[in-house]
N, C-alpha and C positions, 0 to 999 in steps of 0.2 A: 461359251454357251450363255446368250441369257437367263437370267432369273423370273422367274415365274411363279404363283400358285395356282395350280384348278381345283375347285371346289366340286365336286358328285355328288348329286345327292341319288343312289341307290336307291329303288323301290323296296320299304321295308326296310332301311338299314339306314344309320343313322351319317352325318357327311364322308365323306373322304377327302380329303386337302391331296394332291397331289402336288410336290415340290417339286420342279428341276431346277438343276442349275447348281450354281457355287452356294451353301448356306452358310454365310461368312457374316461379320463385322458388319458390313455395309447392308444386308438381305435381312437378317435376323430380325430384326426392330416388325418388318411387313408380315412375316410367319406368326409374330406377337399379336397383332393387330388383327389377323386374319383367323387366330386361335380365339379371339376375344370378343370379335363380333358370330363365333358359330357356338359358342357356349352360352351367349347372349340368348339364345336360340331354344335352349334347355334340350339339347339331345341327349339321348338314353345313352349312346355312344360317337365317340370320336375318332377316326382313323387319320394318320397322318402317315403318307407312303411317300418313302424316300428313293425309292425305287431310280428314279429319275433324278437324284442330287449325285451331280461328281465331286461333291468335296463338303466339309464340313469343317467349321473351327470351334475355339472354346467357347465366341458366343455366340453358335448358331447350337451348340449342345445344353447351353444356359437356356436359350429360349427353349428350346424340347424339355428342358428339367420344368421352368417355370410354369409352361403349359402342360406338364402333368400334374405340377402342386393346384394350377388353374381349375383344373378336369375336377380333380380330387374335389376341391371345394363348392364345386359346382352339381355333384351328384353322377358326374359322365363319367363313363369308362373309355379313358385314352390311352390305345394303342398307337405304336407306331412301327410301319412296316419299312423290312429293307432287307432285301435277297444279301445271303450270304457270301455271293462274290463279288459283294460292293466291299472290297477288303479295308480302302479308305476309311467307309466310314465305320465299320467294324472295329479298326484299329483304336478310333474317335472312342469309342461307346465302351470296350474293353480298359481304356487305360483312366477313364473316368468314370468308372462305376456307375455309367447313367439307367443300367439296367435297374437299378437300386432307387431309380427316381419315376420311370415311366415302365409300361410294358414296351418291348421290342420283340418283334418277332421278325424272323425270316422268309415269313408267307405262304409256306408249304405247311399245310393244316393245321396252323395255326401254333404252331411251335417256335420255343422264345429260343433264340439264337443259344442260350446259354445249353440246352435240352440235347 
């Protein structure tokens, strides 16, 4: 699967980055850059939906950390979403405590996968 972001921007709500693809090594650096020019931006919130990534590695979970230290600095509240039986990257997020760096939720009303 290619790599891609789509960018949303919701009536009333602040972007939505949609990822698919692998967010590996080689991807990760583009999610940086695309976190970096929508904060540029000063949104009240940030959504980033993995919904559509089949894989994740440790620096495509570094850029998800960075661009929640990003958010933070920035005054934005960065979630990022990804259904529960994307168990990949669950696994990802579980054995690195990245819950502890960004919010994650699982998309169902708004509940953090840990809930």
């Amino acid at each position: 699967m290619e790599f891609s972001i789509e960018v949303l921007a919701p009536p009333g709500r602040g972007p939505v980055m949609r990822v698919h693809g692998e967010l590996d090594t080689e991807n990760a650096p583009q999610l940086g850059h695309c976190v970096e020019r929508q904060l540029a931006l000063s949104p009240a919130t940030l959504v980033i939906d993995l919904t559509g990534t089949t894989y994740l590695d440790s620096r495509g979970a570094r850029e998800l950390a960075l661009a929640g230290r990003r958010a933070t600095a920035a005054g934005t509240a960065l979630t990022v979403v990804c259904p529960r039986e994307n168990r990949r990257l669950w696994r990802v997020f579980d054995l690195l405590g990245l819950d502890s760096a960004v919010t994650i939720t699982d998309g169902q009303d708004g509940r953090t996968g840990g809930e």
